[in-house]
N, C-alpha and C positions, 0 to 999 in steps of 0.2 A: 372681223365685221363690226365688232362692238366699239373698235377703236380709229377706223374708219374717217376720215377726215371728209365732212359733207359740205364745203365753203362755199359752192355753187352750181347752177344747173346740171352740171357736167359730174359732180361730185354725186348728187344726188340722184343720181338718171345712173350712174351706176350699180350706187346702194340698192337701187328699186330693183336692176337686174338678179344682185344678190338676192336680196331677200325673196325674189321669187322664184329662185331654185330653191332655197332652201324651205318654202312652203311644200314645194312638191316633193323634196324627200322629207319630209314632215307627214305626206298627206300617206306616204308608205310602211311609216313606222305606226304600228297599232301598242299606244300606249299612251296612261293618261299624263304621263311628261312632256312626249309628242304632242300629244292635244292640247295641254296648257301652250307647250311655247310656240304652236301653230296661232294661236289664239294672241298674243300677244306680238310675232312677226314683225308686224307693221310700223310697231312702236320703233323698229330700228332703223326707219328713215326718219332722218329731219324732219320735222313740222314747223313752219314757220305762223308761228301767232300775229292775225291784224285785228288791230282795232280801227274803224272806220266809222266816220261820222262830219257830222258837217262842221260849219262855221260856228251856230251859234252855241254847240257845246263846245267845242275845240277854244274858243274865244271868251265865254261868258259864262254860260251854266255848268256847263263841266270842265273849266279849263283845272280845277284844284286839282281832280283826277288825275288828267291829263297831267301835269306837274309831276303828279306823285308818281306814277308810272317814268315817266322822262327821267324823275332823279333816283329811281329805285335801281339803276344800270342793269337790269335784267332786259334779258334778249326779245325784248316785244317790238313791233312794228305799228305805228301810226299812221292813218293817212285821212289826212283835213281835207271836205271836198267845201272850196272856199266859195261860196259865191257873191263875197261882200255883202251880202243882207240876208234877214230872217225869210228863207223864201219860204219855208212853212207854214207863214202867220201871214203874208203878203206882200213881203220884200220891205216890211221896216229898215230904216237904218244901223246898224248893229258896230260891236267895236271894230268888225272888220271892211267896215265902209271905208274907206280913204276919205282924207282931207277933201271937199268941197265937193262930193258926187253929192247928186240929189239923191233922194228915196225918201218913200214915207216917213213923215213926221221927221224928215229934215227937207223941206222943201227947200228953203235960203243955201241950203247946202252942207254936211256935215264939217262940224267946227273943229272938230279934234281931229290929231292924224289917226292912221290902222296903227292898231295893239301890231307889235312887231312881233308875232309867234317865234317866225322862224329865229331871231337875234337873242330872247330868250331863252331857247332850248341853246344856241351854241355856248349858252352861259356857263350850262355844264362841263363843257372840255370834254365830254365821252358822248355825245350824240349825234348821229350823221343827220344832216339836215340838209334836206333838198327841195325845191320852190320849183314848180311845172307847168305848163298849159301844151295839153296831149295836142291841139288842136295845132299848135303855132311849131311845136318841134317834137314830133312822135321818137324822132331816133335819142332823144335828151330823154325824154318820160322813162320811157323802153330801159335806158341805163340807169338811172336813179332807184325803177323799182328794184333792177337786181341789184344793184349795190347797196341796196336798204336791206333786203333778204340775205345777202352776203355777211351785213357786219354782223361782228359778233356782240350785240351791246343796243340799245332801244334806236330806234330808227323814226325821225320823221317826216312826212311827206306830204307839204301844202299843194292841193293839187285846184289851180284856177278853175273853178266852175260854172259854166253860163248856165242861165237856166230863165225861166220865162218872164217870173218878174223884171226883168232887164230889157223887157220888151222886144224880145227876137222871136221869131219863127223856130221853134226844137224840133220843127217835122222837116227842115232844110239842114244842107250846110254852112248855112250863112254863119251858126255859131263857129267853126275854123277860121272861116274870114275875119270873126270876132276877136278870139284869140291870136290870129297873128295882129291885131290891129294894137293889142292891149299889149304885147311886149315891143311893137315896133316905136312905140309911143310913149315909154319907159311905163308907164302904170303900173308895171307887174315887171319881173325879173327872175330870168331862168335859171337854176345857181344847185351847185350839191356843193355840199361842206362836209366833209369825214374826218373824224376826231384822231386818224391816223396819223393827220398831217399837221407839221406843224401852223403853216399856213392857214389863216382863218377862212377865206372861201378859196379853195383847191379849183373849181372849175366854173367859169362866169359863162354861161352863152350870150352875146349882143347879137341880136339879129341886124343882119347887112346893113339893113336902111338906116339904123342906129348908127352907124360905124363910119355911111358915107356923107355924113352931116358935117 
C-alpha cells in the first residue's frame, strides 16, 4: 500500500478503496497503535495541492511567487483564472490585457502585447503547461486538469475567464458563446505542453472554423 503507484484517477479510486478496508480493520483492533495509524490512514492517498488565483497575481503582484514555486520542481498545481483585466478593482487594464483591447485607463487601447505566462513557465523544461477556455472545448479543459494532477512535477493551468467587466450577462450562457468566439478568432489558444515530450506544444486544439479559413 505504501508503494502503491497513484498516477491517476484510476490509481487513486483504488488507494481510497484500500485504505478503507484497512480503517475498518483498524476500527477492530483496540490499541493505541491502531489508533494512531487509524488517525493518519488518509495520508496514504494522494493529495494533490492547487493553488488558485486570478490574473492580477498570477501576472503582476504575485507573479515572483508564482516563479518560485514554477522553478522549485515540486509537485504543486497552478491554475490562473485569466480574465484579461483587474476585475476586482473594475476591469483596468493589466499585463494580461492583449495588444489593443480597451479597458480602463486604456481607452486608445492597450499598447504593449499579454505578458506570455504560459511561454515562460515552458522556460523550465519540467512544467506542464496548458491554456483553456471550459466554455469553448469542455472535453480539452476536462484533459488538461487531469494531466496537470497526473504529472509528477509543478503544473500550470491558464484558464480564460469571462467575467462582467467584459460587459456580458453571467446570469446567461452567452459567456460559452463568448468563449468559443474568443478561440474561433485566434485571441486565445487552447494548447497542453508536458515536459515529457520532447516536442514543445504536444497537443494544439484549432477550432473548425479556424481551420476552414
Amino acid at each position: 500500500m505504501l508503494t502503491t503507484p497513484q498516477k491517476d484517477e484510476a490509481d487513486i479510486y483504488a488507494q481510497r478503496k484500500r485504505v478503507g478496508l484497512l480503517k475498518e480493520l483498524l476500527q477492530q483492533i483496540d490499541s493505541p497503535e491502531a489508533k494512531q495509524l487509524l488517525s493518519a490512514a488518509d495520508m496514504l492517498v494522494k493529495k494533490g495541492v492547487w493553488i488558485v488565483g486570478g490574473d492580477g497575481w498570477a501576472y503582476d503582484i504575485g507573479y515572483g511567487g508564482l516563479d518560485h514555486v514554477l522553478a522549485s520542481g515540486r509537485n504543486v498545481k497552478l491554475l490562473v483564472l485569466d480574465t484579461e483585466v483587474y476585475s476586482n478593482t473594475g476591469g483596468q487594464a493589466s499585463k494580461s490585457t492583449p495588444r489593443a483591447a480597451v479597458a480602463k485607463f486604456a481607452a486608445g487601447g492597450t499598447p504593449a502585447p499579454k505578458k506570455d505566462l504560459g511561454l515562460m513557465a515552458m522556460s523550465y523544461g519540467n512544467v506542464y503547461v496548458a491554456s483553456v477556455a471550459m466554455g469553448a472545448k469542455d472535453e480539452h479543459t476536462l484533459k488538461a486538469f487531469l494531466e496537470a494532477e497526473a504529472y509528477d512535477g509543478p503544473s500550470l493551468i491558464i484558464a480564460y475567464s469571462h467575467c462582467i467587466a467584459h460587459g456580458i450577462n453571467m446570469t446567461t450562457a452567452c459567456q460559452i458563446r463568448r468563449s468559443e468566439s474568443i478561440l474561433a478568432n485566434g485571441c486565445s489558444i487552447a494548447i497542453t505542453r508536458s515536459a515529457r515530450s520532447s516536442a514543445k506544444i504536444r497537443c494544439r486544439w484549432i477550432p473548425e472554423r479556424v481551420r476552414e479559413k
